[in-house]
N, C-alpha and C positions, 0 to 999 in steps of 0.2 A: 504494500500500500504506500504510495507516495505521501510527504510529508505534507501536502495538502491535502488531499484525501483524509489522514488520521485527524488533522485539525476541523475539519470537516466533521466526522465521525464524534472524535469529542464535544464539539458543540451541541448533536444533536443529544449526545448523551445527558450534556448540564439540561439541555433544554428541557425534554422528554418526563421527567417528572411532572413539571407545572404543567405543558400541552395536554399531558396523561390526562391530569385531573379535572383541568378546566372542558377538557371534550368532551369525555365520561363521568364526573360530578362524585368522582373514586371517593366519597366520604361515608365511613361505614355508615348503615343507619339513617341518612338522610335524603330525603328526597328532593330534588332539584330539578330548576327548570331556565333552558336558554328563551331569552325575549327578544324578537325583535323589537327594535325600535323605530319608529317613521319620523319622518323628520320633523312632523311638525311638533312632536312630541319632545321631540332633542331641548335639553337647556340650552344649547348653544344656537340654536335656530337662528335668533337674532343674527348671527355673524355672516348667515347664507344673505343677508339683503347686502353686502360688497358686492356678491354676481350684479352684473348688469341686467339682466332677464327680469331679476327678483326686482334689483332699484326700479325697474321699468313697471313693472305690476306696481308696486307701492306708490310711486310716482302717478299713474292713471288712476287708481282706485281713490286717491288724494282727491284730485281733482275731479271726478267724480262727486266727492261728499263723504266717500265713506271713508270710515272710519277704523275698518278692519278689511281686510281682504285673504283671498287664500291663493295661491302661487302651487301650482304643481309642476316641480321639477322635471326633464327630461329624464336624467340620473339620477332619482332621490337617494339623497346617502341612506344608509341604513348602517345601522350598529348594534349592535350585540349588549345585551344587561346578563351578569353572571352572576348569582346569589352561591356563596362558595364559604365554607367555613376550613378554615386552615387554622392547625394544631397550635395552640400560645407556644411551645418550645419554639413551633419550625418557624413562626413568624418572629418572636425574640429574637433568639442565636441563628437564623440561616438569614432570615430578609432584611431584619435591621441589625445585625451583629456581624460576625466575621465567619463566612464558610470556606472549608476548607476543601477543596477537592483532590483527589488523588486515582490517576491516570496507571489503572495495573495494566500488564498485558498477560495474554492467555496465548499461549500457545496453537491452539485450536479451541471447537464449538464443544469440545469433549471435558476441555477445562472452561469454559463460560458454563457450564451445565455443570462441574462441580460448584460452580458460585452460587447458582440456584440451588441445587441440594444445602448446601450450607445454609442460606438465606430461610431456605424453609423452618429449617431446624431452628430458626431462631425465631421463629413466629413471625414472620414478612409474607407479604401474599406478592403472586406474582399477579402483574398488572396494576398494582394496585402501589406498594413498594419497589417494587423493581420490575423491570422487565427487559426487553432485547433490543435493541436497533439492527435493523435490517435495510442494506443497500439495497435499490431498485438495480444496479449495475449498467450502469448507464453511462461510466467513465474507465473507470481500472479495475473494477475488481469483475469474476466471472460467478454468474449465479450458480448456487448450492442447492438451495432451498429449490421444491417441486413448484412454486409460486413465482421462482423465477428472480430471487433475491437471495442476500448472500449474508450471513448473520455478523455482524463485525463488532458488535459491544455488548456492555450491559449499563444500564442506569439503576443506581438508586435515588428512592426520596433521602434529601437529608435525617439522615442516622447518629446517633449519640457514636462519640470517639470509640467506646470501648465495642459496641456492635461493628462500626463499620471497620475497627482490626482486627477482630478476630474473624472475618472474610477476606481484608486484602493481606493480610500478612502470610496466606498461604501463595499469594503472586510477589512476582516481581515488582516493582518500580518501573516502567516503559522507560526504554534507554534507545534513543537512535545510534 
């Protein structure tokens, strides 16, 4: 794997927790749900009258009399509302504290799969704590997997020091 590539691959790895969660709503127990939002609903709505389109509808409606008017966009933006509960630790020490990350390498998919067995044993559920990145292969690497993807990491969610050494201290350190 080329040294872009793995930079690549560990990105998706940092990322992969929070993506996980926010897609799938990973919080045991809770029920959740994604909102759209329409634009007129946006607090920031106010800022779409800078388009010229919009000045132009508010400008006409003015003059007109009235008082309020309604403008439907060509592209209405749309955005996303996420009601999400994340752990007091991981939001202290990972979001506003200091995390640590630590880059093992595995040999093969034979040792990412002893990570998992570990992981288990510790009470982590997969998908949920941890789970796999999978290249599409689409640059360097050649697919493994019957889906046509090729398994190249593991992520976990932020972990207490003493949990996440007693997994990575059965790897290496990654050393170019």
């Amino acid at each position: 794997m080329s040294a872009g590539k793995l930079a690549a691959m560990v990105g998706h790895c940092c990322e992969a927790y929070w993506t996980n969660m926010l897609k799938n709503g990973l919080v045991k127990d809770m029920e959740y749900e994604i909102l759209p939002v329409e634009t007129e609903d946006d607090p920031d709505y106010w800022m779409l009258y800078r388009a010229p389109k919009v000045h132009a509808a508010a400008k006409a409606a003015h003059e007109r009399g009235e008082k309020t008017f309604k403008f439907q966009a060509e592209n209405p933006v749309k955005k996303y509302m996420l009601t999400q509960l994340i752990d007091k630790d991981v939001w202290e020490d990972y979001v506003n504290g200091i995390f640590t990350k630590t880059v093992c390498e595995a040999k093969n998919l034979n040792k990412l799969k002893e990570a998992e067995t570990m992981a288990k044993e510790l009470g982590l559920a997969k998908d949920i704590d941890f789970g796999y990145i999978n290249d599409k292969c689409l640059t360097d690497l050649a697919p493994e997997n019957e889906d046509g993807t090729c398994t190249v990491g593991m992520w976990f969610k932020p972990l207490p020091d003493d949990i996440a050494h007693s997994i990575s201290k059965k790897y290496k350190l990654y050393r170019d």
